[in-house]
MIFIMI-678284 format. One record per residue (C-alpha): residue number from 1; residue in three letters; x, y, z. Coordinates in nm, 4 decimals, decimal comma. Layout:
residues N
<r><k>NUM</k><r>Ala</r><x>X</x><y>Y</y><z>Z</z></r>
...
END
This chain:
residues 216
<r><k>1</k><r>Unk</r><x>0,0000</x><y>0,0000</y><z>0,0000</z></r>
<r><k>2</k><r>Unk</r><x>0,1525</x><y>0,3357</y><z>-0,1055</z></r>
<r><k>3</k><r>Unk</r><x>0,1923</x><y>0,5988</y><z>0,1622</z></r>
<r><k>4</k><r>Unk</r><x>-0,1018</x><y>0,7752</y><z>-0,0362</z></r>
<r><k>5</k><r>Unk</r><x>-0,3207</x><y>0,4844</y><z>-0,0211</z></r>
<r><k>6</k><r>Unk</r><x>-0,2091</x><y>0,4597</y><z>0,3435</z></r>
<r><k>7</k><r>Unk</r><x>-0,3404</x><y>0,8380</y><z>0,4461</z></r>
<r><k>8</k><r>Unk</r><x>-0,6218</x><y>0,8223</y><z>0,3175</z></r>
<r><k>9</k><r>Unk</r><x>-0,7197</x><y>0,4767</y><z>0,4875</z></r>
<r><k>10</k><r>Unk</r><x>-0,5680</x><y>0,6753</y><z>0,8028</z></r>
<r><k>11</k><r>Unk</r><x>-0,8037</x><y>0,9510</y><z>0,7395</z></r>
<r><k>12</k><r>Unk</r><x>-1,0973</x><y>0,7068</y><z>0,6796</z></r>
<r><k>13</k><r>Unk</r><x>-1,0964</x><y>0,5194</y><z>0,9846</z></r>
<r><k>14</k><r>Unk</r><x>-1,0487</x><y>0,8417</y><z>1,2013</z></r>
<r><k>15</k><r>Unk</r><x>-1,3574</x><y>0,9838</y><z>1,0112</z></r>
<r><k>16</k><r>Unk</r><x>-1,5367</x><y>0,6916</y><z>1,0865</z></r>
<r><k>17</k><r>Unk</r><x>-1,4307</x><y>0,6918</y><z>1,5041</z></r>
<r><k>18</k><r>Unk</r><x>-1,5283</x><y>1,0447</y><z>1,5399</z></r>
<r><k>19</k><r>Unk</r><x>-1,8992</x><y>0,9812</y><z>1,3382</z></r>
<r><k>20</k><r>Unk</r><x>-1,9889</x><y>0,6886</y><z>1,5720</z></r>
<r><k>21</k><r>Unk</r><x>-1,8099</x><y>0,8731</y><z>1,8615</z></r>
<r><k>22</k><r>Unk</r><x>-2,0640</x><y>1,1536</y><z>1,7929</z></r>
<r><k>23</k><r>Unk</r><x>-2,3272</x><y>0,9257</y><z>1,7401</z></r>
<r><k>24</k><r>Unk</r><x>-2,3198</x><y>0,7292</y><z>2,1002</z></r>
<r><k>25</k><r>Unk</r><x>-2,2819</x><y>1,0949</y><z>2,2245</z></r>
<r><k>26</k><r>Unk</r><x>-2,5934</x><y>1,1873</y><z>2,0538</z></r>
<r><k>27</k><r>Unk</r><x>-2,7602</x><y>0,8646</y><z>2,1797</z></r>
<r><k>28</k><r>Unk</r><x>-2,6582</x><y>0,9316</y><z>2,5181</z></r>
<r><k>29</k><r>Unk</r><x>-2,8078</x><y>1,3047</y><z>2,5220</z></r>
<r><k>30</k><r>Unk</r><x>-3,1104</x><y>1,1759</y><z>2,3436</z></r>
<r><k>31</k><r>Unk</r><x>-3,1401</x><y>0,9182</y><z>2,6529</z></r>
<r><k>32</k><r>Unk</r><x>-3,0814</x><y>1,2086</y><z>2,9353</z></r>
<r><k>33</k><r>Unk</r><x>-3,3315</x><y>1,4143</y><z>2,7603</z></r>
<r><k>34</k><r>Unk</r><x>-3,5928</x><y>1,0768</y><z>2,7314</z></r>
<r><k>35</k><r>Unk</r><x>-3,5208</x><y>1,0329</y><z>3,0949</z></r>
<r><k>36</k><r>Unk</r><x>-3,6050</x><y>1,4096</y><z>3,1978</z></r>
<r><k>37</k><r>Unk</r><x>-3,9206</x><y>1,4198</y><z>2,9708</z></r>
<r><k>38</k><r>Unk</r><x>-4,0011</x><y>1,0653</y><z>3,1517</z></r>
<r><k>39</k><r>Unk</r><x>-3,9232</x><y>1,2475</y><z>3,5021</z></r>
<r><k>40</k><r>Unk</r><x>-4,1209</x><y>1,5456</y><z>3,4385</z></r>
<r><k>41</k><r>Unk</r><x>-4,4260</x><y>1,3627</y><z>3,2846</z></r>
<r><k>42</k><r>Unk</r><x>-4,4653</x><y>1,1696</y><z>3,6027</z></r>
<r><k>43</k><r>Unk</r><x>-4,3874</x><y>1,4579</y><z>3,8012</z></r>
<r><k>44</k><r>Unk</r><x>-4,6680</x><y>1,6188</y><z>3,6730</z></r>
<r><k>45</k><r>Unk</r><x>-4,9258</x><y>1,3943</y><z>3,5741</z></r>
<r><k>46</k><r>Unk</r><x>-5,1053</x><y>1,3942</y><z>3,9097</z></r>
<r><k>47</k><r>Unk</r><x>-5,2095</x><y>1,7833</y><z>3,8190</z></r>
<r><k>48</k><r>Unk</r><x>-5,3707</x><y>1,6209</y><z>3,5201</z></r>
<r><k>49</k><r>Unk</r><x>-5,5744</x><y>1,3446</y><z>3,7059</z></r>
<r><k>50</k><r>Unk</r><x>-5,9000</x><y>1,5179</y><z>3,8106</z></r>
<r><k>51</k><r>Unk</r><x>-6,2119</x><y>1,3938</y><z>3,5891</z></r>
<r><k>52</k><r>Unk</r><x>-6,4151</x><y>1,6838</y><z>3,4690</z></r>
<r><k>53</k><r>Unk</r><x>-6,7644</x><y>1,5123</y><z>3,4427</z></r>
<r><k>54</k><r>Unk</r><x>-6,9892</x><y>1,7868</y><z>3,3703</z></r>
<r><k>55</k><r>Unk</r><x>-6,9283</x><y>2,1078</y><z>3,2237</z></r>
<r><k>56</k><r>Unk</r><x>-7,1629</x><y>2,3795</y><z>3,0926</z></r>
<r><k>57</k><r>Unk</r><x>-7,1542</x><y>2,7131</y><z>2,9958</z></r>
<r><k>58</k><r>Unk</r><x>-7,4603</x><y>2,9393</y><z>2,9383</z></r>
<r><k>59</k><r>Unk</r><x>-7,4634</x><y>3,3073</y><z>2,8104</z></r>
<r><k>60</k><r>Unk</r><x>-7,8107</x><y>3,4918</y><z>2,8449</z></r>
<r><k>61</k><r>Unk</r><x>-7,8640</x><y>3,9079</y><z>2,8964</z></r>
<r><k>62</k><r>Unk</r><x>-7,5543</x><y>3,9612</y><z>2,9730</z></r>
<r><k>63</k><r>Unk</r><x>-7,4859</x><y>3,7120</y><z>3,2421</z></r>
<r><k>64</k><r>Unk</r><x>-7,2786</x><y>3,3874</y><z>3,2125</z></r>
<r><k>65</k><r>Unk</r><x>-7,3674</x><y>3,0864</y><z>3,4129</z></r>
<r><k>66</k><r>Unk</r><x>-7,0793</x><y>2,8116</y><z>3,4665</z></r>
<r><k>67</k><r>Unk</r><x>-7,2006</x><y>2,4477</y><z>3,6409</z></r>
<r><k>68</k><r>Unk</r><x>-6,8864</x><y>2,1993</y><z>3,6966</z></r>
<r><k>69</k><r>Unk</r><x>-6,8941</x><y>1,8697</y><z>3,8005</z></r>
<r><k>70</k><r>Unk</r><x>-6,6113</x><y>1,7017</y><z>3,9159</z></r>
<r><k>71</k><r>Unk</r><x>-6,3709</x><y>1,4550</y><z>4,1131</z></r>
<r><k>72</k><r>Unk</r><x>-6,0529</x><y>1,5134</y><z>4,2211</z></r>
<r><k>73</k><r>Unk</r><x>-5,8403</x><y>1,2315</y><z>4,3849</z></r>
<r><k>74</k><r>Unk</r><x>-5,7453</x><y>1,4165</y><z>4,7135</z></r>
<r><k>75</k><r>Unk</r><x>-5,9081</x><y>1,3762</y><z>5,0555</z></r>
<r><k>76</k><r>Unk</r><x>-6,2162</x><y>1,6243</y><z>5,0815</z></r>
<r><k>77</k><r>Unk</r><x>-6,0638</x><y>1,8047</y><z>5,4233</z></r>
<r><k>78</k><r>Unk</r><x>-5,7476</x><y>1,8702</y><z>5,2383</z></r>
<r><k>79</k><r>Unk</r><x>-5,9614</x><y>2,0121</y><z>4,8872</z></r>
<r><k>80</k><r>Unk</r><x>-6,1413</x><y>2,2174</y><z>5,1537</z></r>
<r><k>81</k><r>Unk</r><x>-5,8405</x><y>2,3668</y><z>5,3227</z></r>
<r><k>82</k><r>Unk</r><x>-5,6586</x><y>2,4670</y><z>4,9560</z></r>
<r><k>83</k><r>Unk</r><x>-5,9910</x><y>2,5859</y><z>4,8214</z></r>
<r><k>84</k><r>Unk</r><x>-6,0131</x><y>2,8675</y><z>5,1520</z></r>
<r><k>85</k><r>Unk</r><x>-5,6492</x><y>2,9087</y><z>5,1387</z></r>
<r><k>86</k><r>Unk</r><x>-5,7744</x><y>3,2927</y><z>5,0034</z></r>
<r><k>87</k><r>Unk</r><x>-5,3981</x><y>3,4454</y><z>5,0778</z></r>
<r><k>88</k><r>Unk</r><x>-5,2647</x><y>3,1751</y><z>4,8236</z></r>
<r><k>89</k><r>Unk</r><x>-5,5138</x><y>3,1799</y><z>4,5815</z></r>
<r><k>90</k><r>Unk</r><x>-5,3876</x><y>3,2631</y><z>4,2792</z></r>
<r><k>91</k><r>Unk</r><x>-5,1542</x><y>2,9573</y><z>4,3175</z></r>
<r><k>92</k><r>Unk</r><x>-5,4988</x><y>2,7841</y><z>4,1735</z></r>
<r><k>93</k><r>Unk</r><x>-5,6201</x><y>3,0220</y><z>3,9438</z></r>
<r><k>94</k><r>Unk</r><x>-5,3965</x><y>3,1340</y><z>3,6374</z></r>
<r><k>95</k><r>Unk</r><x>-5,6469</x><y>3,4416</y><z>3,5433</z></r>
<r><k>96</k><r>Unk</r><x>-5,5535</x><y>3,5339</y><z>3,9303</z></r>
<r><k>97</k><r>Unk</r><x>-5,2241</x><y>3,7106</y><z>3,9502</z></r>
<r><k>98</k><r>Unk</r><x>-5,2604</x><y>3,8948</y><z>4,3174</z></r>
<r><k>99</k><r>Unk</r><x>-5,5198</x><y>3,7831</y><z>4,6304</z></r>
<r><k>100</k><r>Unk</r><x>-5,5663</x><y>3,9185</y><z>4,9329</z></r>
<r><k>101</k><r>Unk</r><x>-5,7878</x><y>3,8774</y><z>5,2389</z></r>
<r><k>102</k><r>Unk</r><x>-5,9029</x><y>4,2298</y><z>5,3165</z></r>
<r><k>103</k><r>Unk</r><x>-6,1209</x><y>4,2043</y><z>5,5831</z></r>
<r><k>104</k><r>Unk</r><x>-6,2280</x><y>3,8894</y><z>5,8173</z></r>
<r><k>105</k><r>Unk</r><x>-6,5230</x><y>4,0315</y><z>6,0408</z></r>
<r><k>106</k><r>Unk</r><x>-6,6605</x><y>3,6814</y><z>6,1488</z></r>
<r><k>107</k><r>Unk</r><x>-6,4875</x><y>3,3922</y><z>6,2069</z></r>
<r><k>108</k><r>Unk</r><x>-6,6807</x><y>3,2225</y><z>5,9041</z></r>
<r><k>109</k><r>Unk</r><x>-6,6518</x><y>3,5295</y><z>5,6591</z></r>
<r><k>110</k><r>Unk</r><x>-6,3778</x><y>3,7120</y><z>5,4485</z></r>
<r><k>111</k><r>Unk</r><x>-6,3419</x><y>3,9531</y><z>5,2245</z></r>
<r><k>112</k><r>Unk</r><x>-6,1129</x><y>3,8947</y><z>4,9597</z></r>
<r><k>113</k><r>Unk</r><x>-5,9906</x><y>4,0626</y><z>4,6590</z></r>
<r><k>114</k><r>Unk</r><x>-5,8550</x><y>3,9209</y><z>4,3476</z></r>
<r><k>115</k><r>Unk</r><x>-5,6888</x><y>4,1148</y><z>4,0563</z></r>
<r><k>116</k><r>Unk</r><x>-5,7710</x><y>3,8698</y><z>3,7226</z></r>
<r><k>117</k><r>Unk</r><x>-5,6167</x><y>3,9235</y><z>3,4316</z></r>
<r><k>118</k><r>Unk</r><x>-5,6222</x><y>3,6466</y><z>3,1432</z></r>
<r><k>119</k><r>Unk</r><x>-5,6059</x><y>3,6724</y><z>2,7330</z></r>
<r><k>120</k><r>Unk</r><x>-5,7675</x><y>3,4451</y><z>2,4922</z></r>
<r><k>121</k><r>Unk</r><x>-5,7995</x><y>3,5122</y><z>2,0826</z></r>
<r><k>122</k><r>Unk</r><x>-5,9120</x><y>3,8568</y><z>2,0106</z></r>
<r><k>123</k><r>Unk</r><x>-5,9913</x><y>4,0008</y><z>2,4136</z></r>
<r><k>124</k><r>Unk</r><x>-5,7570</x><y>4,0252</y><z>2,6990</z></r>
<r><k>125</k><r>Unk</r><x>-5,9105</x><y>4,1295</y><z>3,0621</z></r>
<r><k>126</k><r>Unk</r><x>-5,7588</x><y>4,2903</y><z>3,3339</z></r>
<r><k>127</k><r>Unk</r><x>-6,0329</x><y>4,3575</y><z>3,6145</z></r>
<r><k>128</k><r>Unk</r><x>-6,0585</x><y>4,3134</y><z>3,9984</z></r>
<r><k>129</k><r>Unk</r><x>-6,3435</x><y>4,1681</y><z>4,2478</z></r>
<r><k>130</k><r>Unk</r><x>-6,4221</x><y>4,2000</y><z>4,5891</z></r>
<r><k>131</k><r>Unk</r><x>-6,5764</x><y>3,8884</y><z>4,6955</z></r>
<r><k>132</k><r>Unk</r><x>-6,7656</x><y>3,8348</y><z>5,0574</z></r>
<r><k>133</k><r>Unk</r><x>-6,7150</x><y>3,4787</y><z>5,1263</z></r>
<r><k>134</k><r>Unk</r><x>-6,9338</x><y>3,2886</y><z>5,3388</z></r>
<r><k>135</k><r>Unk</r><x>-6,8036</x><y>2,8886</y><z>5,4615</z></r>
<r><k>136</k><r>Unk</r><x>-7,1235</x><y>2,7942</y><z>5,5385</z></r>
<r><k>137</k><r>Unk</r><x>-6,9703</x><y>2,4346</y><z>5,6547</z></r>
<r><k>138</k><r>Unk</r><x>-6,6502</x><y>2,2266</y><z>5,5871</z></r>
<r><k>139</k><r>Unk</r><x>-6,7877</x><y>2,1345</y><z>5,2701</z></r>
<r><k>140</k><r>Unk</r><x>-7,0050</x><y>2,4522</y><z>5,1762</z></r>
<r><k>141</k><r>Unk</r><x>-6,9313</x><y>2,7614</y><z>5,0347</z></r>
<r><k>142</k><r>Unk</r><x>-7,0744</x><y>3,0835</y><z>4,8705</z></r>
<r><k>143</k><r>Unk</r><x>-6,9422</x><y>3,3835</y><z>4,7519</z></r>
<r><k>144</k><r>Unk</r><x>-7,0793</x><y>3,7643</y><z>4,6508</z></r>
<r><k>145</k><r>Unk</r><x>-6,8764</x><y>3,9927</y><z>4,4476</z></r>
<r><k>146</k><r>Unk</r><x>-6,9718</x><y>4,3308</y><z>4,5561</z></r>
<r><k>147</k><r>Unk</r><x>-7,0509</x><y>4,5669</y><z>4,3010</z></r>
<r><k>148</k><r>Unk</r><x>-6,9377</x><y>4,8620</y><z>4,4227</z></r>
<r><k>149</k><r>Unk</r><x>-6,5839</x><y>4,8119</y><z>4,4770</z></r>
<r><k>150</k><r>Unk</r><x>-6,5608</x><y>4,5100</y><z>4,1368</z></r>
<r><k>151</k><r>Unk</r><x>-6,5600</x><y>4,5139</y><z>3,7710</z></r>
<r><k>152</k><r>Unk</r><x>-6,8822</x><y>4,3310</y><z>3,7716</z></r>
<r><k>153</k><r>Unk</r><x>-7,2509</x><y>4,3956</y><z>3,8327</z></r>
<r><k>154</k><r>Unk</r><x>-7,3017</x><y>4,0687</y><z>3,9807</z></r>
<r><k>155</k><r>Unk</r><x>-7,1225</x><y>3,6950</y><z>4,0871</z></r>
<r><k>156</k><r>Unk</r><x>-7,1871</x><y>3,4687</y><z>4,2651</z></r>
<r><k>157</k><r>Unk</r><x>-6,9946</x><y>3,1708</y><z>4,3593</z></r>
<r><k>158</k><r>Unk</r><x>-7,1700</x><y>2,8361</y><z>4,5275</z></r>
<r><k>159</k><r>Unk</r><x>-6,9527</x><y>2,4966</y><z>4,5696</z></r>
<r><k>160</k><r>Unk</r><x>-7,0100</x><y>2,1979</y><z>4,7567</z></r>
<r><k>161</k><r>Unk</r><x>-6,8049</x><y>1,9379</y><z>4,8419</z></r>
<r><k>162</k><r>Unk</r><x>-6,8744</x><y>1,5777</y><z>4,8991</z></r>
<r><k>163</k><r>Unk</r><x>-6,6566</x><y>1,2496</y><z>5,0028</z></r>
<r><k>164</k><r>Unk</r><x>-6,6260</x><y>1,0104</y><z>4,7336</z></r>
<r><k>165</k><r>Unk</r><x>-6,4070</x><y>0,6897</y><z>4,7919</z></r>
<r><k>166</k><r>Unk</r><x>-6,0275</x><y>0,8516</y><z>4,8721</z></r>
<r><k>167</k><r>Unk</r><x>-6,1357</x><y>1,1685</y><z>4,6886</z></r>
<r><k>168</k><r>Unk</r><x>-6,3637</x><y>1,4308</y><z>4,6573</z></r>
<r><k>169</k><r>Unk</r><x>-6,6683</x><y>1,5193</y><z>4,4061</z></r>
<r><k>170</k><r>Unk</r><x>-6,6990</x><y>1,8775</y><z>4,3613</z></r>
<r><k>171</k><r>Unk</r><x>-6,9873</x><y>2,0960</y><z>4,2824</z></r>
<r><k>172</k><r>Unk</r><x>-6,9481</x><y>2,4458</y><z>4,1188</z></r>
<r><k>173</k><r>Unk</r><x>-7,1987</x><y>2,6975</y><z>4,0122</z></r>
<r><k>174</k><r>Unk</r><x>-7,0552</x><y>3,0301</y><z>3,8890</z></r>
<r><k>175</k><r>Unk</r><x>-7,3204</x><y>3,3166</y><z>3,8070</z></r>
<r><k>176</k><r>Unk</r><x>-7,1591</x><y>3,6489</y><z>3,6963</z></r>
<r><k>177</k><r>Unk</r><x>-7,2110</x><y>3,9426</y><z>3,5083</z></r>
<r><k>178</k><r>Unk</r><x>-6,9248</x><y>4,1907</y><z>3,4047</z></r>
<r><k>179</k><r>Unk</r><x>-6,9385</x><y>4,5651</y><z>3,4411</z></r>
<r><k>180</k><r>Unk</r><x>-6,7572</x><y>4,5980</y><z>3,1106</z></r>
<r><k>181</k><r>Unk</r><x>-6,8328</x><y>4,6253</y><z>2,7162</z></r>
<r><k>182</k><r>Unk</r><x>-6,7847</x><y>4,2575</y><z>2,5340</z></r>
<r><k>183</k><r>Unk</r><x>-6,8173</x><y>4,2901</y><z>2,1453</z></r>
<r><k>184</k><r>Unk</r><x>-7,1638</x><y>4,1152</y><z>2,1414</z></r>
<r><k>185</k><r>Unk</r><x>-7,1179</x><y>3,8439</y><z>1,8055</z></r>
<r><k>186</k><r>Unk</r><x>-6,7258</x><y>3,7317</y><z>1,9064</z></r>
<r><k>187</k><r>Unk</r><x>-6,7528</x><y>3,8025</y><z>2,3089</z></r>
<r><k>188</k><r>Unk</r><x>-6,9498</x><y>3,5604</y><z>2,4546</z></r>
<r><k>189</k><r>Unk</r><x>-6,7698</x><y>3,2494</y><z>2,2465</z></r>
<r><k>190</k><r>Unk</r><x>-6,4578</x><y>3,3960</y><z>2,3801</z></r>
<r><k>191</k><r>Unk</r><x>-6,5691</x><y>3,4481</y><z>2,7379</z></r>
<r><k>192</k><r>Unk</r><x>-6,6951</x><y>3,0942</y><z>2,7532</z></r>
<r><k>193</k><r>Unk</r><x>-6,3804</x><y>2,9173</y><z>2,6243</z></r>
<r><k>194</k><r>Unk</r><x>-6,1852</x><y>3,1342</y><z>2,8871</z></r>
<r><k>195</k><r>Unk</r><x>-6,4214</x><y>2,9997</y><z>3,1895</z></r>
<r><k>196</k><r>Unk</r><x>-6,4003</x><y>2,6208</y><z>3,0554</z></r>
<r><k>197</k><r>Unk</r><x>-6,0054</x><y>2,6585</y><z>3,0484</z></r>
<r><k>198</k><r>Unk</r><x>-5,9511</x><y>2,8560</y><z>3,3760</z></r>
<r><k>199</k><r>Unk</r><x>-6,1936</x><y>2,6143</y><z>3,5308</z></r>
<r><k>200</k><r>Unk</r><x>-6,0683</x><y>2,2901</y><z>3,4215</z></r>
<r><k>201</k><r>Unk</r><x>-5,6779</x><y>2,4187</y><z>3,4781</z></r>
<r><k>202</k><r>Unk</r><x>-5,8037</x><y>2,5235</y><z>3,8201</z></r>
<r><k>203</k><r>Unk</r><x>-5,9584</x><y>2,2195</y><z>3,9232</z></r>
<r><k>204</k><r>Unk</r><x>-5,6427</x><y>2,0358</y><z>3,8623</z></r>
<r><k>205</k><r>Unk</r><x>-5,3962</x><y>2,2951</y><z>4,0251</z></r>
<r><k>206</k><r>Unk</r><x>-5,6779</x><y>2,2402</y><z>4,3503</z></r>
<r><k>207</k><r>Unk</r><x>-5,6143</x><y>1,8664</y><z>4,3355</z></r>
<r><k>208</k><r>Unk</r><x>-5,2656</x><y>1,9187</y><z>4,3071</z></r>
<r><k>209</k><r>Unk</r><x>-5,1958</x><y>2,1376</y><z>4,5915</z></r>
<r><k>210</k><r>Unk</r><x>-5,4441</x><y>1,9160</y><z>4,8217</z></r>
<r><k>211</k><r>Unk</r><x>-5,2438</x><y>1,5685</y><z>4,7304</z></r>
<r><k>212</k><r>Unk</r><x>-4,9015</x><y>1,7636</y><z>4,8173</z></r>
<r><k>213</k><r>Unk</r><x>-5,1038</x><y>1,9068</y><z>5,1546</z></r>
<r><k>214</k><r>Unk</r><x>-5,1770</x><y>1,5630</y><z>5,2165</z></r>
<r><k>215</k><r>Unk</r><x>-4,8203</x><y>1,3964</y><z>5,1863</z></r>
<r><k>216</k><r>Unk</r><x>-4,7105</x><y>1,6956</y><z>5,4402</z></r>
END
């Protein structure tokens, strides 16, 4: 083999080291990056676990009514204590971004605000409400938005909650009205596709929260 011949085997063979160097290094990374996606998904999939059952969304003079059934696999004292967590709330509402407990004049009621501010499409909203919230029981409660001091002529809030095997059935009814224009053929679509998502992305941050409260 002439010297020629000889380099440009050399140069072959070193070609072909560094390609399936580079490709077990590529395998490897692939690998790490399988194993984090694997990590993450099941570090996250219990947010995803709550069963939506029933969910409806009604528009009518200006008023939207919300009714959500569902089941979240956390123990109903636990659901309770996240859900009336008021100081933390926007850690289970997106559209929340700032909550605070203004007043508490009876042991049973509070007087929260909550500045909301959430974009879908075409319309983004950036409003506040001033809820009085009433626990009626450990499983009970209803909330006013007051008017005067809110971006809405009326809300009203009314869950329930109720044991079901290791986890809890939930029962939401949302009645509001807003105290602001919304284009009248595009808004109301809009509106209701924002309430399904916040709701459903809520009531999976809620079962969340209660499973870690839980483990504690």
């Amino acid at each position: 083999m002439s010297h020629k011949e000889l380099r440009y085997t050399h140069s072959n063979m070193k070609h072909r080291i560094n390609f399936q160097r580079m490709r077990r290094i590529t395998n490897l990374v692939f690998l790490k990056k399988s194993a984090v996606i694997i990590i993450s998904l099941g570090f996250y999939l219990p947010l995803y676990a709550a069963e939506i059952r029933r969910f409806e969304v009604e528009h009518e003079s200006g008023r939207y009514r919300m009714s959500v059934d569902a089941y979240l696999r956390a123990p109903i004292e636990h659901v309770f204590k996240v859900l009336t967590d008021y100081d933390e709330f926007e850690r289970v509402a997106d559209a929340i971004y700032e909550a605070e407990v203004l007043d508490n004049p009876m042991p049973n009621v509070y007087l929260v605000l909550s500045k909301v501010r959430t974009c879908t499409w075409l319309i983004c909203l950036d409003k506040q409400k001033v809820e009085r919230i009433v626990l009626i029981s450990k499983v009970e409660v209803i909330a006013t938005i007051l008017p005067e001091v809110s971006d809405f002529r009326f809300g009203m809030t009314h869950w329930i909650l109720r044991p079901e095997n290791k986890g809890t059935h939930l029962f939401l009814e949302v009645e509001v009205e807003p105290d602001f224009w919304i284009p009248p053929l595009i808004g109301p679509p809009v509106v209701k596709a924002i309430m399904r998502k916040e709701s459903t992305k809520s009531t999976q941050l809620v079962e969340h929260f209660a499973k870690e409260t839980a483990i504690q």
